[in-house]
N, C-alpha and C positions, 0 to 999 in steps of 0.2 A: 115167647115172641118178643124181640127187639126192635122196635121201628129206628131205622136211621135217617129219615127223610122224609116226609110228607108233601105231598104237591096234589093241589086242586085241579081236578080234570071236569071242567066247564065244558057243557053241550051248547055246542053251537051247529047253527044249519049249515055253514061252508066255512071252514079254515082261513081260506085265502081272502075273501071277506070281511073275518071278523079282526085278520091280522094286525093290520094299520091301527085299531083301538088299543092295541093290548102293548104293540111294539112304538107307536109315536107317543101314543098319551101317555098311557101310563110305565114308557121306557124299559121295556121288557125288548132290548133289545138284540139279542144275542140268539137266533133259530138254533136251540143245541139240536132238531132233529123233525123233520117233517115227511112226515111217508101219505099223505094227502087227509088221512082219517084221524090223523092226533098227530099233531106238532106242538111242542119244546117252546118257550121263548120266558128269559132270564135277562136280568137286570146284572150287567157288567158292573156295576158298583157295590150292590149290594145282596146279590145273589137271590134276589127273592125271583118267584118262576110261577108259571102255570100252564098246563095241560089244554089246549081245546083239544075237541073230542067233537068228530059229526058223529059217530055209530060203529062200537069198538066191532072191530073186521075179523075177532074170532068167539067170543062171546052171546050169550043170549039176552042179556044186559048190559045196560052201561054202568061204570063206579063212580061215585063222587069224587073219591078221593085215590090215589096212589101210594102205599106205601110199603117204603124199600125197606127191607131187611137183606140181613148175610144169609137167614139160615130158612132160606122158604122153607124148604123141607120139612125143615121142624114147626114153623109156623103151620102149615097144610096139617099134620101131624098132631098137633095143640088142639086145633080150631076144630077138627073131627073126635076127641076126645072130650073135648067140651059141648061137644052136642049142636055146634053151627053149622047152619046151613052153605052149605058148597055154592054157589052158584055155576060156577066154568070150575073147571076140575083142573088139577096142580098139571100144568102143562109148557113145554119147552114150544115156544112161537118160532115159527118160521121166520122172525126178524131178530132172534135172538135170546128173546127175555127168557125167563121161567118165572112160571106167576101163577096164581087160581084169585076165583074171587069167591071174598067170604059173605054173607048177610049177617050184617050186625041186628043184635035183638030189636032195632028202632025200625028195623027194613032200611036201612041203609047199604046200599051194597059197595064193597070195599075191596080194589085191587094189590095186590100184597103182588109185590111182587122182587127178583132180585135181576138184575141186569150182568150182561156177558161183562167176565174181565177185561 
Protein backbone atom coordinates (compact mmCIF):
# COMPACT_ATOMS: atom_id res chain seq x y z
CA UNK A 1 0.00 0.00 0.00
CA UNK A 2 1.13 3.64 -1.19
CA UNK A 3 -0.73 6.32 0.23
CA UNK A 4 -0.33 9.57 -2.13
CA UNK A 5 -2.75 11.80 -0.33
CA UNK A 6 -4.41 11.97 2.72
CA UNK A 7 -7.37 14.42 3.47
CA UNK A 8 -9.73 14.54 6.64
CA UNK A 9 -13.27 13.79 6.19
CA UNK A 10 -15.03 15.85 9.06
CA UNK A 11 -18.71 14.84 10.07
CA UNK A 12 -20.85 17.43 9.93
CA UNK A 13 -24.81 17.63 10.18
CA UNK A 14 -25.35 19.79 6.67
CA UNK A 15 -22.56 20.80 4.28
CA UNK A 16 -23.88 23.92 3.12
CA UNK A 17 -23.96 25.03 6.71
CA UNK A 18 -20.80 24.10 7.91
CA UNK A 19 -19.25 25.72 4.51
CA UNK A 20 -18.71 29.50 5.22
CA UNK A 21 -16.36 28.15 8.47
CA UNK A 22 -14.16 26.08 6.59
CA UNK A 23 -14.21 28.34 3.14
CA UNK A 24 -14.12 32.15 4.83
CA UNK A 25 -12.20 31.46 7.88
CA UNK A 26 -10.02 29.13 7.55
CA UNK A 27 -9.62 29.98 3.40
CA UNK A 28 -10.40 26.69 2.01
CA UNK A 29 -11.42 28.26 -0.72
CA UNK A 30 -11.74 26.48 -3.82
CA UNK A 31 -15.18 23.61 -3.88
CA UNK A 32 -13.02 21.02 -5.98
CA UNK A 33 -16.42 18.94 -5.78
CA UNK A 34 -19.76 18.84 -3.93
CA UNK A 35 -22.61 16.19 -4.50
CA UNK A 36 -24.58 17.46 -1.29
CA UNK A 37 -23.20 14.39 1.29
CA UNK A 38 -19.24 15.16 1.06
CA UNK A 39 -17.92 18.18 -0.61
CA UNK A 40 -14.01 19.19 -1.44
CA UNK A 41 -12.90 22.55 -0.29
CA UNK A 42 -8.79 23.48 -0.76
CA UNK A 43 -6.72 26.41 -0.03
CA UNK A 44 -5.61 28.05 -3.66
CA UNK A 45 -2.35 29.01 -1.98
CA UNK A 46 -1.46 26.29 -0.23
CA UNK A 47 -3.15 23.26 -1.11
CA UNK A 48 -4.17 22.18 2.26
CA UNK A 49 -8.10 20.59 2.00
CA UNK A 50 -10.69 18.83 3.82
CA UNK A 51 -13.57 16.54 3.33
CA UNK A 52 -17.03 17.33 5.18
CA UNK A 53 -19.08 14.39 5.20
CA UNK A 54 -23.06 14.49 6.48
CA UNK A 55 -23.37 10.39 5.98
CA UNK A 56 -21.20 8.58 3.18
CA UNK A 57 -24.43 7.74 0.63
CA UNK A 58 -22.88 4.13 0.02
CA UNK A 59 -21.28 2.79 3.11
CA UNK A 60 -22.38 1.45 6.49
CA UNK A 61 -19.84 3.65 8.12
CA UNK A 62 -18.35 6.83 7.86
CA UNK A 63 -14.14 7.16 7.60
CA UNK A 64 -12.13 9.57 9.23
CA UNK A 65 -9.78 9.88 6.85
CA UNK A 66 -9.35 9.55 2.88
CA UNK A 67 -6.56 8.07 1.39
CA UNK A 68 -5.58 8.06 -2.33
CA UNK A 69 -3.51 5.38 -3.70
CA UNK A 70 -2.67 4.35 -7.64
CA UNK A 71 -3.11 0.66 -6.83
CA UNK A 72 -6.49 0.14 -4.74
CA UNK A 73 -6.64 -3.19 -5.92
CA UNK A 74 -3.55 -4.12 -4.37
CA UNK A 75 -4.20 -2.21 -1.29
CA UNK A 76 -7.99 -4.05 -0.99
CA UNK A 77 -5.64 -7.12 -1.76
CA UNK A 78 -2.81 -6.25 1.12
CA UNK A 79 -5.38 -5.33 3.77
CA UNK A 80 -7.28 -8.89 3.27
CA UNK A 81 -4.00 -10.83 3.59
CA UNK A 82 -3.24 -9.02 6.64
CA UNK A 83 -6.20 -9.96 8.26
CA UNK A 84 -8.13 -6.33 8.31
CA UNK A 85 -11.27 -5.93 8.53
CA UNK A 86 -13.28 -4.78 5.24
CA UNK A 87 -15.70 -2.45 6.33
CA UNK A 88 -17.59 -1.45 2.46
CA UNK A 89 -16.02 -3.97 0.06
CA UNK A 90 -13.46 -2.71 -2.94
CA UNK A 91 -16.10 -1.10 -5.00
CA UNK A 92 -16.49 1.28 -8.37
CA UNK A 93 -19.31 4.21 -7.11
CA UNK A 94 -21.64 5.35 -9.19
CA UNK A 95 -19.92 8.86 -9.00
CA UNK A 96 -16.73 7.38 -10.20
CA UNK A 97 -14.32 6.62 -7.54
CA UNK A 98 -13.14 2.90 -6.57
CA UNK A 99 -12.50 2.62 -2.94
CA UNK A 100 -13.38 0.00 0.07
CA UNK A 101 -12.96 0.96 3.56
CA UNK A 102 -10.63 -0.64 5.84
CA UNK A 103 -10.68 -0.80 10.11
CA UNK A 104 -7.61 0.09 11.25
CA UNK A 105 -6.64 -2.08 14.47
CA UNK A 106 -7.46 1.38 16.73
CA UNK A 107 -11.34 0.99 15.15
CA UNK A 108 -10.56 3.68 13.02
CA UNK A 109 -12.18 3.13 9.89
CA UNK A 110 -10.34 4.32 6.66
CA UNK A 111 -11.44 5.10 3.09
CA UNK A 112 -8.69 4.12 0.71
CA UNK A 113 -9.65 5.03 -2.06
CA UNK A 114 -8.42 5.79 -6.09
CA UNK A 115 -10.26 8.32 -8.17
CA UNK A 116 -11.35 8.18 -12.15
CA UNK A 117 -8.51 9.52 -14.52
Amino acid sequence: MRATRIIADLRVADVEAAKSFYTDYLGLRTEEFNMGWVARYTSPDTGANVQLVTRDAAAPEDPVISVHTEDVDGAYAEAQELGYEIVHPLTTEPWGVRRFFVRAPDGTVINIVRHRD
